[in-house]
C-alpha positions as CSV (number, residue, x, y, z in Angstrom):
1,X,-8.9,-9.7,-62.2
2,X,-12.1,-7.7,-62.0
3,X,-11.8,-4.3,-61.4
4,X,-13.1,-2.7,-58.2
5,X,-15.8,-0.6,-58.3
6,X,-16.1,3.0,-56.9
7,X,-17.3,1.8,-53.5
8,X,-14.9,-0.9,-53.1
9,X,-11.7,1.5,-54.1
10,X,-12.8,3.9,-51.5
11,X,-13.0,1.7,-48.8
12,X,-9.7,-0.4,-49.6
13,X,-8.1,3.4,-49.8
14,X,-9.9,4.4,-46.2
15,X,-8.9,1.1,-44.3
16,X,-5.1,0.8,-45.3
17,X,-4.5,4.3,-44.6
18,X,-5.9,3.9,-41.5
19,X,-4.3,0.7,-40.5
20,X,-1.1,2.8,-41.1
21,X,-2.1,5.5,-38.9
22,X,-2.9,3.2,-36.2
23,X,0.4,1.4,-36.8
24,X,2.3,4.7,-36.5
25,X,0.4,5.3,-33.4
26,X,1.6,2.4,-31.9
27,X,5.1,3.3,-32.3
28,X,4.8,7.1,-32.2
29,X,7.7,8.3,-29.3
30,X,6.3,11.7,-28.3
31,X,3.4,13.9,-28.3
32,X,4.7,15.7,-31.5
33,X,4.2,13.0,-33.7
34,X,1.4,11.8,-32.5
35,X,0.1,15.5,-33.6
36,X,1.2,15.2,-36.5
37,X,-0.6,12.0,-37.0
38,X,-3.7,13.1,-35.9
39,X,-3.7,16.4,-38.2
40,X,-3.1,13.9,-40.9
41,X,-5.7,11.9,-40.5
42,X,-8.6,14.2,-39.7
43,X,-7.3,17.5,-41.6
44,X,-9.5,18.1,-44.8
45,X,-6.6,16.5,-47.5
46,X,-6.8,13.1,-44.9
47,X,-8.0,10.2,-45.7
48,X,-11.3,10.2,-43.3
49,X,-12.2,13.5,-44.7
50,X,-11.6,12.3,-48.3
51,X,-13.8,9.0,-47.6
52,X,-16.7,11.4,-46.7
53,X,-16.8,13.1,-49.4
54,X,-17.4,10.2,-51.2
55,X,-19.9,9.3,-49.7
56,X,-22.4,11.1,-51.8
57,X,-20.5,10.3,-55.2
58,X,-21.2,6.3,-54.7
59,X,-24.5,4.9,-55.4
60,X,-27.3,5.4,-53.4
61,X,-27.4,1.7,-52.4
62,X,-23.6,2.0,-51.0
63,X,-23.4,5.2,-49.5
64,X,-24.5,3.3,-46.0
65,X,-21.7,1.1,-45.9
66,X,-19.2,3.6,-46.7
67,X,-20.8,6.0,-44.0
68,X,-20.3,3.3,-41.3
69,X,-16.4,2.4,-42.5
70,X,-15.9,6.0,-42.0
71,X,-17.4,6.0,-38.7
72,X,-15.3,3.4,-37.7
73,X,-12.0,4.3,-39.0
74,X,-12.6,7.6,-37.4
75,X,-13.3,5.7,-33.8
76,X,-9.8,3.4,-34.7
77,X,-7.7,6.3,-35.3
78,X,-9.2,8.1,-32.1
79,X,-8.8,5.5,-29.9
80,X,-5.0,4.2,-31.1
81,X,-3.8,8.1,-30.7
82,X,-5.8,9.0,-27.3
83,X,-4.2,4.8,-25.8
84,X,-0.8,5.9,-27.0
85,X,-0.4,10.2,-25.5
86,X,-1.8,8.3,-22.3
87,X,1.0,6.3,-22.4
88,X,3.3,8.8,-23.3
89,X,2.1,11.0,-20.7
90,X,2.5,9.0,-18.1
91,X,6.3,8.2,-19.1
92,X,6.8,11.4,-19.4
93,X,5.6,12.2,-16.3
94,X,7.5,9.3,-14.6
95,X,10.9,10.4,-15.9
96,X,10.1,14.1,-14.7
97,X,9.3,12.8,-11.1
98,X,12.3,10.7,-11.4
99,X,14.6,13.4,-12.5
100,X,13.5,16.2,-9.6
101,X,13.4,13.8,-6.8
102,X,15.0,15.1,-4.1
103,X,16.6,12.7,-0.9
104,X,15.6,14.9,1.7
105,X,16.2,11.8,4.8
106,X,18.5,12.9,7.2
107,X,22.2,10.7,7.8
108,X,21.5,8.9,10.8
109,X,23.9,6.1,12.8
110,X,23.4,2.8,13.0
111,X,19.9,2.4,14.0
112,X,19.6,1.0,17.8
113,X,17.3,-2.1,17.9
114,X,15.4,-2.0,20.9
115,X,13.3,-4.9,23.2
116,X,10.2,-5.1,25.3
117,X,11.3,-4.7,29.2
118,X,12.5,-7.6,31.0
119,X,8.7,-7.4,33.3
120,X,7.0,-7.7,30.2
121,X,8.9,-10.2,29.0
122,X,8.6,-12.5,32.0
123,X,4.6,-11.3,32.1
124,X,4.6,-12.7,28.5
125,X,6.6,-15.9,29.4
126,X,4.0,-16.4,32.0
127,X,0.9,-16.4,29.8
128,X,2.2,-18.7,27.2
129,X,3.0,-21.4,29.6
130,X,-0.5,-21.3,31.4
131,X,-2.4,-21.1,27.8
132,X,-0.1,-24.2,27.0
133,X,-1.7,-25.8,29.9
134,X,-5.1,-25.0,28.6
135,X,-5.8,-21.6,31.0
136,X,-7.0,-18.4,28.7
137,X,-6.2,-14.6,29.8
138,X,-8.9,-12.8,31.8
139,X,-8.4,-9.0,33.0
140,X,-10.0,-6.2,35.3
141,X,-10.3,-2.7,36.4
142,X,-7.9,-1.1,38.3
143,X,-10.1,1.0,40.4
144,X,-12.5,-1.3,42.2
145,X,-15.1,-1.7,44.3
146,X,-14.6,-2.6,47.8
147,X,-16.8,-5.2,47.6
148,X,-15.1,-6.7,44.8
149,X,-11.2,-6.6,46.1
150,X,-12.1,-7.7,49.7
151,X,-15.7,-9.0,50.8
152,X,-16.3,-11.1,47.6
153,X,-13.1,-12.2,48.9
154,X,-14.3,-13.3,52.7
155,X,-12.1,-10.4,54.1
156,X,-15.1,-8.3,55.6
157,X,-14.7,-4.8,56.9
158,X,-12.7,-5.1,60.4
159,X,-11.4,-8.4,59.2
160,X,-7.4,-8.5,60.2
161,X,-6.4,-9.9,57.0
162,X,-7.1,-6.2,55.8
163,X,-4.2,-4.6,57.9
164,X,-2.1,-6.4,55.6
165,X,-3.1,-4.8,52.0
166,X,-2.9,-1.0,53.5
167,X,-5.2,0.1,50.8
168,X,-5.3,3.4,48.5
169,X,-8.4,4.2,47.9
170,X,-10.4,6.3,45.7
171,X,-12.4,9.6,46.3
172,X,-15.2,8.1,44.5
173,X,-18.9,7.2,45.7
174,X,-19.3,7.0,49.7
175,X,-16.0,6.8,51.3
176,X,-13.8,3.5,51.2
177,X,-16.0,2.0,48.8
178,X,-13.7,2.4,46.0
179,X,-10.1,0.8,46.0
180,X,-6.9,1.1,43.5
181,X,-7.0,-3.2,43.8
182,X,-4.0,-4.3,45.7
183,X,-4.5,-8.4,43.5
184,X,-6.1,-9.5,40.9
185,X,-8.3,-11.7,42.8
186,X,-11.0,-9.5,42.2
187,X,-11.1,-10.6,38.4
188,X,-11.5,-13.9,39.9
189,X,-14.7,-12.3,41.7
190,X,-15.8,-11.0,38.1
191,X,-15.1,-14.5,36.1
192,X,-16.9,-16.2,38.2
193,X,-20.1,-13.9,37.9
194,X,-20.1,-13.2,34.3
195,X,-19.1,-17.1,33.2
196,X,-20.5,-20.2,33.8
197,X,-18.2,-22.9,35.4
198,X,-15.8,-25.1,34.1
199,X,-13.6,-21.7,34.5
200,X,-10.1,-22.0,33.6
201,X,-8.1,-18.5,33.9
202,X,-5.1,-16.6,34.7
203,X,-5.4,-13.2,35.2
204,X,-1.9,-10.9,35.4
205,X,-2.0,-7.4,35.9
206,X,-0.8,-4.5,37.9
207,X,-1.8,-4.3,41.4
208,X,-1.6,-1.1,44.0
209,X,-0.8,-1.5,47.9
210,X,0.9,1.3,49.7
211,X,4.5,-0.2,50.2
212,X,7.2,1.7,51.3
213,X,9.9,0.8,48.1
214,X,13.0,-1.0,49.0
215,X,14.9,-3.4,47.9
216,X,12.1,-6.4,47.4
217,X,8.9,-4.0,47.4
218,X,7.1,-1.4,45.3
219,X,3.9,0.5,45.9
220,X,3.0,-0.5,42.3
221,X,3.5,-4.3,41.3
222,X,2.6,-6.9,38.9
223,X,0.7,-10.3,39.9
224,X,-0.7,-13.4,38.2
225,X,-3.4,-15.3,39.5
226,X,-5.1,-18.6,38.7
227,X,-8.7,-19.9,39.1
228,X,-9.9,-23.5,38.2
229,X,-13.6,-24.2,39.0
230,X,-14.9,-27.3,38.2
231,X,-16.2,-30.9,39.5
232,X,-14.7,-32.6,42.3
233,X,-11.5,-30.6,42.1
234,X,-9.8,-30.5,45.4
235,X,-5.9,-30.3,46.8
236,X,-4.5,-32.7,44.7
237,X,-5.1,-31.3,41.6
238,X,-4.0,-27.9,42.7
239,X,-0.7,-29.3,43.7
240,X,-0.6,-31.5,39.9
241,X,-1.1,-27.8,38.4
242,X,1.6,-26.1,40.9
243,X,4.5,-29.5,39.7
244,X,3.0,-29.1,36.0
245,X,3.7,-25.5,35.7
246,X,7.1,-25.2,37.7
247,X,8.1,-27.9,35.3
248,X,7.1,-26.4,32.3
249,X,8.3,-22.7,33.0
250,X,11.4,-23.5,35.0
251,X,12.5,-26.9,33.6
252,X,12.5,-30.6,34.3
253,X,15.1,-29.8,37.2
254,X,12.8,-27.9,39.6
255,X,10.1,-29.1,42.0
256,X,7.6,-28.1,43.6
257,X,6.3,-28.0,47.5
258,X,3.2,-26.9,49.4
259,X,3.4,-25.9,52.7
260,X,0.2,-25.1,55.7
261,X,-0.4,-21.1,55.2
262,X,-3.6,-19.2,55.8
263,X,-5.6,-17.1,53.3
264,X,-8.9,-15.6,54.0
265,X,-10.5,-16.8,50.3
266,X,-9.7,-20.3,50.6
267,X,-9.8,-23.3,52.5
268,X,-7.3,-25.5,52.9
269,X,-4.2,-22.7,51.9
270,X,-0.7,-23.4,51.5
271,X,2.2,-21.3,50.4
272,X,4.1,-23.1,47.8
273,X,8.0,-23.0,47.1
274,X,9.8,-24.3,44.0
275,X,13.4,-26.9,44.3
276,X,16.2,-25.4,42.4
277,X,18.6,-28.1,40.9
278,X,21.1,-27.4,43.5
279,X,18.6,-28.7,46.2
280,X,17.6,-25.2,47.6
281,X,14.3,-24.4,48.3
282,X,13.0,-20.5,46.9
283,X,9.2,-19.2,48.2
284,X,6.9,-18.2,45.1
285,X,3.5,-17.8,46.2
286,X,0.3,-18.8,47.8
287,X,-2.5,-21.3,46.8
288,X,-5.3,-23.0,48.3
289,X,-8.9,-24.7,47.3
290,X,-11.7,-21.9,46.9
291,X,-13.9,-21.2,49.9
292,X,-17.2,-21.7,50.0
293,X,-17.8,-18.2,51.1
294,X,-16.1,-16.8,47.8
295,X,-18.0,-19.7,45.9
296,X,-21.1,-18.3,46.5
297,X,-19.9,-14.6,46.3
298,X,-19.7,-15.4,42.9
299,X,-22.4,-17.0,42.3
300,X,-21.2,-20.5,42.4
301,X,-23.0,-23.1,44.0
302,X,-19.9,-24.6,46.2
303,X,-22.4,-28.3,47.0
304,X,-21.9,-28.8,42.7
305,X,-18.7,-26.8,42.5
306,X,-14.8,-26.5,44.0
307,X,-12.2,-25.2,43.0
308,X,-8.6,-23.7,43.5
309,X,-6.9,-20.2,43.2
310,X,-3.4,-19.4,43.4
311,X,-1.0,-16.0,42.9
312,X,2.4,-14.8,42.7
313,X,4.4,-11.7,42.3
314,X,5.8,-11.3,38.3
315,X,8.3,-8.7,39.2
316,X,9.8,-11.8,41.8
317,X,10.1,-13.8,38.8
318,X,12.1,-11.2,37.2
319,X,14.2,-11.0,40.2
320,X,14.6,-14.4,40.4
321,X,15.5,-15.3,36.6
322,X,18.2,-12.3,35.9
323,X,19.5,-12.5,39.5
324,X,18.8,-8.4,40.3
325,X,19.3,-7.6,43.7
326,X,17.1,-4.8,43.5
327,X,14.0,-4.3,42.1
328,X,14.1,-0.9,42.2
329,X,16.7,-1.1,39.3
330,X,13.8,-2.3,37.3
331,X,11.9,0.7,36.9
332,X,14.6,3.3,37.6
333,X,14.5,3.9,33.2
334,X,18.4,3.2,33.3
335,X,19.3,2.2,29.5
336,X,22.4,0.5,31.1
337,X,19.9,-1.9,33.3
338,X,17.7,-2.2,30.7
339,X,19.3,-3.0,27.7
340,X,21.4,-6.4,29.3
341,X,18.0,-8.2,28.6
């Protein structure tokens, strides 16, 4: 075997005492030997140190090479030992955390699982049966003008239909030209303005009339409403939409009914009343095709265009599905009311 020259010794010296180093590093299991490593490696007996000095003892030819293996042994060695205390720090630091944790939640019961109130849940039950039938959600102010909750609405000032609404108004702009809206026909008013027909909406919300509470009535209230505006829609299809929607929401074993009514805001109206199985007949709400007047209110041009609208109360549906005698009870905040739904 030939036998190596100065150079080559040197180097084969430098790279497996380094590969040893970086080996130990690896492994090392604290911070102290890791010190002790590094103090080998780069103190002035190490073997990085001693490779430098022999730098200048090797031939002139050489003494480039050996620079750069000493250059990177010293970047191997640096980089194994600063990889591993991260490491080692970090556990360290883990197992401290871990060690002075301290529980500081407070012993509680049985936590009490809690549900949405009964009127939103029917208000809810409501919207996903319309948006199954193809109607999307469309909401308004509460305050509004009184243009928009009445003469939009063909229920001009002095009009008798008005007595009926006994309206709160607001101490806004000139006097009784602002209204807390007692339905939600004026979103109707507002669909109809900002969207182009075909217009297929529902619009629930809460609604303002001043009521004396009892047993059946509340100054503040929740309604739905529907509008359809399209082509050639007339009475028939409004009393499809009333059979198709009792159907759906109530099941296959109620009906539906219309019966003659009068509303100012459309023409022909009709109250309409749902069939229980048992053969009794319940009132839910009143209907009718769209006037004209309203039509063009909204900017609708009622010679291309018709339509229907219809409403009913949400917190009667309440009543009517859980059988509560008072609707009072509803909104009273009693957890023993509340919490049997």
């Amino acid at each position: 075997m030939p036998e190596l020259s100065s150079t080559d010794a040197v180097l084969a010296e430098l790279n497996g005492a380094v590969e040893a180093i970086v080996a130990n590093a690896e492994e090392a299991g604290d911070i102290e030997t890791l010190d002790s490593l590094e103090s080998g490696a780069f103190g002035k007996a190490g073997p990085i140190a001693s490779a430098r000095k022999a730098i200048g003892e090797v031939p002139p030819h050489e003494r480039k090479l050996l620079g750069l293996a000493v250059q990177e042994s010293k970047t191997a060695v640096e980089t194994a030992i600063a990889s591993r205390r991260g490491a080692l720090v970090d556990g360290e630091r883990s197992r401290r955390l871990e060690a002075e944790r301290m529980d500081l939640s407070e012993v509680v019961g049985e936590p009490r699982v809690g549900h949405i109130h009964p009127l939103t849940q029917a208000w809810e039950e409501l919207e996903d049966t319309f948006i199954g039938m193809g109607f999307r959600i469309a909401e308004g102010p509460h305050v509004e003008t009184d243009w928009h909750n009445f003469d939009a609405l063909n229920i001009p000032k002095g009009h008798p239909a008005r007595d009926a609404f006994d309206s709160l108004y607001v101490n806004n702009g000139d006097p009784g030209s602002t209204v807390l809206r007692t339905h939600t026909s004026p979103v109707q008013i507002r669909t109809m303005l900002e969207d182009d027909p075909p217009i297929y909406i529902v619009a629930p919300g809460r609604v303002f009339r001043r009521d004396t509470a009892d047993a059946t009535h509340l100054p503040v209230f929740h309604q739905i409403e529907g509008l359809v505006i399209d082509r050639t829609i007339s009475l028939a299809d409004l009393a499809g939409t009333i059979e198709e929607f009792t159907q759906a929401f109530f099941g296959k074993g109620f009906h539906s009914r219309l019966r003659p009514n009068y509303f100012p805001f459309t023409e022909p109206s009709a109250e309409f009343d749902i069939q229980r199985p048992d053969g009794s007949w319940l009132e839910l709400g009143g209907c009718g095709v769209v006037h004209p007047h309203v039509l063009k209110a909204g900017g609708i041009d009622p010679e291309e265009w018709s339509g229907f609208a219809f409403g009913f109360g949400i917190d009667r549906f309440l009543t009517i599905k859980h059988g509560v005698d008072d609707l009072r009870d509803a909104f009273t905040n009693d957890v023993r009311f509340l919490e049997q739904f």
